[in-house]
C-alpha positions as CSV (number, residue, x, y, z in Angstrom):
1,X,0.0,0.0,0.0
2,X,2.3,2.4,-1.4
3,X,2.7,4.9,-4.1
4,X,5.9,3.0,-5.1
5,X,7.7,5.9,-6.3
6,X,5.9,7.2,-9.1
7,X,5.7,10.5,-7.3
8,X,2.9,12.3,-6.3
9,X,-0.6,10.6,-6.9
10,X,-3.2,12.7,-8.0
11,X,-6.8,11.9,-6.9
12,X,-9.9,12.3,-8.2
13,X,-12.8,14.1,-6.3
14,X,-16.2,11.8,-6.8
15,X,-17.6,13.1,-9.8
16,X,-15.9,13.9,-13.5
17,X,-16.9,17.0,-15.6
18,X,-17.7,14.9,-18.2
19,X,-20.9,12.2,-17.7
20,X,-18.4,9.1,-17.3
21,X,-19.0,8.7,-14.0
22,X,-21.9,10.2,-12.4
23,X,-24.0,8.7,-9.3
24,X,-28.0,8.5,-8.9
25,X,-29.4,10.4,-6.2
26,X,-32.8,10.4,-4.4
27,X,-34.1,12.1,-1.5
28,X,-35.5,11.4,2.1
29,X,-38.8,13.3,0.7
30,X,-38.9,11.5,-2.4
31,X,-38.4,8.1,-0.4
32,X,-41.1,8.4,1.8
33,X,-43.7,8.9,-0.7
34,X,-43.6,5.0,-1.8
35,X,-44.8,2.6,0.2
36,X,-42.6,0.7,2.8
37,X,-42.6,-2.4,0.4
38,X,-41.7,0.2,-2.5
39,X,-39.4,1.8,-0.2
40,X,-37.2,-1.7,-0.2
41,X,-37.4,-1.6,-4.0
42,X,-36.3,1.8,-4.6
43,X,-33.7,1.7,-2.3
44,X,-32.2,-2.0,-4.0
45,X,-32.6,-0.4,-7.0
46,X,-30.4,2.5,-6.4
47,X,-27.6,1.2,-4.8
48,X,-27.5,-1.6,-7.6
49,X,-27.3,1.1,-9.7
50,X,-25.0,3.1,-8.0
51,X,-22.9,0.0,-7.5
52,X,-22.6,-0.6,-11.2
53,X,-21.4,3.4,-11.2
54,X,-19.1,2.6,-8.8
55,X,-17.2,0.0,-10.6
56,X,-17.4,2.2,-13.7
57,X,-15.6,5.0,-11.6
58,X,-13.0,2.1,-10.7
59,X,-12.0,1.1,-14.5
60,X,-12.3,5.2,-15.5
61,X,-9.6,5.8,-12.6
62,X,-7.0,2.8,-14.1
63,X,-7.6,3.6,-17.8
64,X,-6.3,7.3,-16.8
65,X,-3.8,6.2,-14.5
66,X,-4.8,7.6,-11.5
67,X,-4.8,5.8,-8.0
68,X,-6.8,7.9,-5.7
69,X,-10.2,8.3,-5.5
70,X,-12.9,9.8,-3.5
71,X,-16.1,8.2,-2.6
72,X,-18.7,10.1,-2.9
73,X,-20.4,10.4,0.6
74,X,-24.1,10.1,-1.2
75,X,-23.1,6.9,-3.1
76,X,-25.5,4.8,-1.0
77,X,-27.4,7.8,0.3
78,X,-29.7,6.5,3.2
79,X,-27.6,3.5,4.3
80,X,-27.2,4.7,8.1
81,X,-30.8,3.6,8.2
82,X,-31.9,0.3,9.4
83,X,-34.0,-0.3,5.7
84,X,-31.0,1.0,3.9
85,X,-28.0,-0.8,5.7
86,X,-30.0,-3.7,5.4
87,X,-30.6,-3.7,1.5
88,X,-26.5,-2.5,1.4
89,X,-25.9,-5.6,3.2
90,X,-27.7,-7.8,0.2
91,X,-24.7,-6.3,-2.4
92,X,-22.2,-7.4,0.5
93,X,-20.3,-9.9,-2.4
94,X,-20.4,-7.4,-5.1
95,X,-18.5,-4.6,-2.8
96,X,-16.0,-6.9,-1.9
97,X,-15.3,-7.2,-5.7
98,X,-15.5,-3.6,-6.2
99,X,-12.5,-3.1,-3.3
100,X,-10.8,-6.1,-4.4
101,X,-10.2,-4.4,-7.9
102,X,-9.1,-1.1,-6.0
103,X,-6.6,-2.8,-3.9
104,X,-5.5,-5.3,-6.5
105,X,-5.2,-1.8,-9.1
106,X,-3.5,0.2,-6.8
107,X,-6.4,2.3,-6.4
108,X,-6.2,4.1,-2.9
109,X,-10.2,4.9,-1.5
110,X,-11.2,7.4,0.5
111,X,-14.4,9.5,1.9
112,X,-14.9,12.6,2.9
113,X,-18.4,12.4,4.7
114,X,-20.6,15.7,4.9
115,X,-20.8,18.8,6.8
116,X,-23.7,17.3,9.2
117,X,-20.4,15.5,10.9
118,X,-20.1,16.9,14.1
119,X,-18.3,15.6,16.4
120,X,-17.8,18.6,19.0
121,X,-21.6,20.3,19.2
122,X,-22.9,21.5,22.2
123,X,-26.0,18.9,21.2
124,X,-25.6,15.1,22.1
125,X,-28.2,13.9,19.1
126,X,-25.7,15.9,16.7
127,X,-22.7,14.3,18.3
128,X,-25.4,10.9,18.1
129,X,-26.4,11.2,14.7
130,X,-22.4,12.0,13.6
131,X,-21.7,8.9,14.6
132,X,-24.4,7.1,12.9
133,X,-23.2,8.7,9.5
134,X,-19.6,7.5,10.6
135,X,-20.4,4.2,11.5
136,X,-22.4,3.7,8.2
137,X,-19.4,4.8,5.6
138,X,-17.0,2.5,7.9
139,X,-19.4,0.0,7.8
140,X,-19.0,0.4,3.4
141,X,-15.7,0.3,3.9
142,X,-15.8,-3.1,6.0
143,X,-17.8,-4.7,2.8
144,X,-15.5,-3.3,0.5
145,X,-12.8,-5.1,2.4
146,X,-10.6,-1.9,2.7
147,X,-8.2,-1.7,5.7
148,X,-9.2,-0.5,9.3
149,X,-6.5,2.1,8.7
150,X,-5.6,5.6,7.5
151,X,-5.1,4.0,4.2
152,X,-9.1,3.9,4.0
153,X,-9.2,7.5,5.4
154,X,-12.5,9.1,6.5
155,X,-11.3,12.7,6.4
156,X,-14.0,15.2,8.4
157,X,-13.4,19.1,9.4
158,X,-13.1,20.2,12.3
159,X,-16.6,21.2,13.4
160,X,-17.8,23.8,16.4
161,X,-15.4,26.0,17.3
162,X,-13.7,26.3,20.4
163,X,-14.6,23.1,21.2
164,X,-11.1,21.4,21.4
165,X,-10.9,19.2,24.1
166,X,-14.5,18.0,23.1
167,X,-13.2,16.9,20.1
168,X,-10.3,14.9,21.4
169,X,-11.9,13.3,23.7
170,X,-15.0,11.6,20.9
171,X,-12.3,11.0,18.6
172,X,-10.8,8.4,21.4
173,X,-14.2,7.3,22.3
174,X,-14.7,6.5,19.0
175,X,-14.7,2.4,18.0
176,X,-12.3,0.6,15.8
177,X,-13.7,0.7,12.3
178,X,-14.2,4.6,12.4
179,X,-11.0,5.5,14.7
180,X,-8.6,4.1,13.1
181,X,-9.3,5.7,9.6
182,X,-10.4,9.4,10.9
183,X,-8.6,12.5,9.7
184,X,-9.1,15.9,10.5
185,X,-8.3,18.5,7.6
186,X,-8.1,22.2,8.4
187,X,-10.5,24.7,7.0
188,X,-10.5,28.4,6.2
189,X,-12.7,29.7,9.1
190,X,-12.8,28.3,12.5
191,X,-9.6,25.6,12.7
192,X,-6.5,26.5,11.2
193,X,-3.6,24.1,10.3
194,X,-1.9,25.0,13.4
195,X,-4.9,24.3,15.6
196,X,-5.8,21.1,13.8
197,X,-2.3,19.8,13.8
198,X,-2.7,20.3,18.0
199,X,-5.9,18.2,18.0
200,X,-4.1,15.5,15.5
201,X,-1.8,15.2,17.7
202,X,-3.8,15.0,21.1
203,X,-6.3,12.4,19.4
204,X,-3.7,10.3,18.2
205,X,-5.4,10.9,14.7
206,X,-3.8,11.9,10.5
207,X,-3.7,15.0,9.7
208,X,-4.7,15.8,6.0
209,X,-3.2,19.5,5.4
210,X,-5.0,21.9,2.8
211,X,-2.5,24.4,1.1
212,X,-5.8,26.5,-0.1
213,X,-7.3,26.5,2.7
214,X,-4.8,27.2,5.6
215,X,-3.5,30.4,2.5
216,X,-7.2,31.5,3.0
217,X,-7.2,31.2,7.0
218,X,-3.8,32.8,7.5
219,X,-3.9,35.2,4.8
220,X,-0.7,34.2,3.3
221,X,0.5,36.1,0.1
222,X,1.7,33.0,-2.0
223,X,1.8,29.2,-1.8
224,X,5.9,29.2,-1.3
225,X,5.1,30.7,1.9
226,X,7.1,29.2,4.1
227,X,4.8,27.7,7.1
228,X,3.3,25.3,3.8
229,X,6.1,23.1,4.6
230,X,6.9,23.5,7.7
231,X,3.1,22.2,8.2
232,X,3.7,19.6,5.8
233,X,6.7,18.1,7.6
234,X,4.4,18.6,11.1
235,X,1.5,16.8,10.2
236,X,3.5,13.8,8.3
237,X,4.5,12.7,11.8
238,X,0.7,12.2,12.7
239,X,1.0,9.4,9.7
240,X,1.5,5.9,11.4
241,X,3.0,5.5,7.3
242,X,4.4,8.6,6.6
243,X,4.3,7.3,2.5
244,X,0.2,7.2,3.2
245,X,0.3,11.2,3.3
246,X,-2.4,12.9,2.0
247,X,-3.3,16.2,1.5
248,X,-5.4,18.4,-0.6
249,X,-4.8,20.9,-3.0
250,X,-7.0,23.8,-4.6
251,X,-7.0,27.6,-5.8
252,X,-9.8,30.3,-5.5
253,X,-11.5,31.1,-8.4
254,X,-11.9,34.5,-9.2
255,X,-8.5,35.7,-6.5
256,X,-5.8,34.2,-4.4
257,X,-8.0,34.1,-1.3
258,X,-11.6,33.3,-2.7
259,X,-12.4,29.9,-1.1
260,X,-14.4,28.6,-3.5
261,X,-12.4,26.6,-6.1
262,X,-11.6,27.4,-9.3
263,X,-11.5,25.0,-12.5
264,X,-8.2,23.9,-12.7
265,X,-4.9,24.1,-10.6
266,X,-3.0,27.2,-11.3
267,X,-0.4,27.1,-8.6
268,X,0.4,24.2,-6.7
269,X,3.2,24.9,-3.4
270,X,6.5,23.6,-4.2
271,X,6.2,22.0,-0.8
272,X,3.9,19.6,-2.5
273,X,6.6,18.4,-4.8
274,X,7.1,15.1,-2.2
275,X,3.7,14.1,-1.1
276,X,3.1,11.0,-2.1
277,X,-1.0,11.2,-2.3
278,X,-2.9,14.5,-3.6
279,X,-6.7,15.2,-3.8
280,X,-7.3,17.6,-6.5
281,X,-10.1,19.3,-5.7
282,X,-11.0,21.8,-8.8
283,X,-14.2,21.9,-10.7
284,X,-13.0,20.2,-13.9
285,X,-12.1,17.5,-12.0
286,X,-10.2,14.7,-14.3
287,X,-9.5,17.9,-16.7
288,X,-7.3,19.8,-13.6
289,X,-5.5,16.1,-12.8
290,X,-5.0,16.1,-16.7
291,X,-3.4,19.0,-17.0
292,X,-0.9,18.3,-13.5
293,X,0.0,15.1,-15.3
294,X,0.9,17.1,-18.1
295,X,2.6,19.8,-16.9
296,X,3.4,19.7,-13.1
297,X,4.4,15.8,-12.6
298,X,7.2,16.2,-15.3
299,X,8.3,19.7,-14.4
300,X,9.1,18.7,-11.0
301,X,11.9,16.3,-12.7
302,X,13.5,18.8,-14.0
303,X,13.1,22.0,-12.0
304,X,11.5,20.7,-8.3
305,X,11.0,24.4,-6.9
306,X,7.9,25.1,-10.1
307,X,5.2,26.4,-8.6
308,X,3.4,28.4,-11.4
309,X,1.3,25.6,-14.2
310,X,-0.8,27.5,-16.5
């Protein structure tokens, strides 16, 4: 489980701009109108659906080359419910083949669940219901056959402010098969890198660093600032591998300090130039990792300070 020296690895983010690989979707409302008995259909029908998606997202990723890739968190949208991690449960023999092909491909998988992960609130059902979403996607990852480890990362924010210690100690309470993957990524607002690093550390937890996000926080002129690496090297030692280092890389879209992502990667910090696994999280998606593989990946071989890409 290693990127075997072929540099960084650039992953993709869910979704491509183009149709190749696109997931169904329903919602709560739109479930509830059926029947119970309907309910079961709908619900087996989707995630058989969704599964065949999946594996399509699988072959797209090795006919490009690329060996990360993000699950979305929707992909079985529902499954922290009795009804729905009971129909999941049904596909249990065709997600172990769909993770068999990742691991046996190279393919590293991760998840990023959604912003209703809270682990710190001031409110025990949001703490509860956390949790619950948590145990569901470490549960997928269990039936996938994917390692109880930071290889299989579930990578959350993090959450209420000013809620530190809170934080630690659910992260510790937390069992096994969501422990052991958890991350904690920085965000522009209300935990910078620094912060987050501290709480890495304390829980005994990865820490996957965002470039983007900690320029946005800090208000940092360029990416070649120097805390980028110093950061890097920091939260590396919260790897138990420091070769499964991840991190995440984006740009604003209309200025240096815009958080919301832009189509493609413009700049990418020369600190980046020896992580071994990179999320590239830009709208155009396989376009942006395209055009690193293009230009970034073999100017780094020749000059290793570039920076500037397009």
């Amino acid at each position: 489980m290693n990127n075997k020296n072929r540099g960084p690895e650039l992953g993709l983010v869910c979704i491509t701009a183009s149709e190749e690989v696109r997931f169904r979707a329903m919602t709560r409302k739109r479930l509830l109108q059926f029947p119970p008995i309907e309910q079961e259909q709908q619900l087996r029908n989707l995630y058989g659906e969704n599964l065949k998606r999946l594996n399509q997202a699988i072959r797209f990723c090795q006919r490009q080359g690329i060996h990360l890739y993000r699950l979305s968190s929707a992909v079985f949208p529902f499954s922290d419910d009795p009804l729905g991690a009971a129909i999941l449960s049904e596909f249990a023999a065709e997600l172990q083949q769909v993770g068999d092909r990742a691991l046996q491909s190279g393919i590293r998988l991760v998840l990023h669940p959604d912003q209703f992960v809270v682990l710190n609130s001031d409110r025990p059902d949001v703490i509860e219901n956390s949790i619950k979403i948590l145990t569901a996607h470490a549960r997928l990852f269990d039936l996938m056959g994917q390692p109880r480890s930071a290889w299989a990362l579930m990578n959350i924010h993090g959450g209420k402010g000013g809620r530190t210690e809170r934080l630690v100690r659910v992260i510790q309470s937390l069992p096994d098969p969501i422990r052991l993957r958890l991350t904690l990524e920085n965000d522009e607002y209300t935990y910078g890198a620094i912060e987050i690093l501290e709480i890495c550390e304390a829980a005994g937890i990865p820490m996957v660093f965002d470039a983007h996000h900690h320029l946005v926080h800090d208000r940092l002129v360029s990416y070649e600032d120097s805390s980028i690496e110093t950061l890097l090297a920091a939260a590396r030692r919260t790897w138990p591998v420091p070769e499964w280092q991840l991190v995440h890389i984006s740009n604003g879209r209309e200025f240096l300090h815009d958080p919301r992502h832009s189509d493609v990667i413009e700049q990418m910090p020369s600190a980046y130039r020896q992580i071994p696994w990179i999320e590239v999280e830009a709208r155009q998606k396989e376009r942006a990792i395209a055009l690193l593989q293009e230009t970034w990946l073999p100017a780094i071989q020749t000059c290793p300070t570039t920076n500037i890409l397009v």
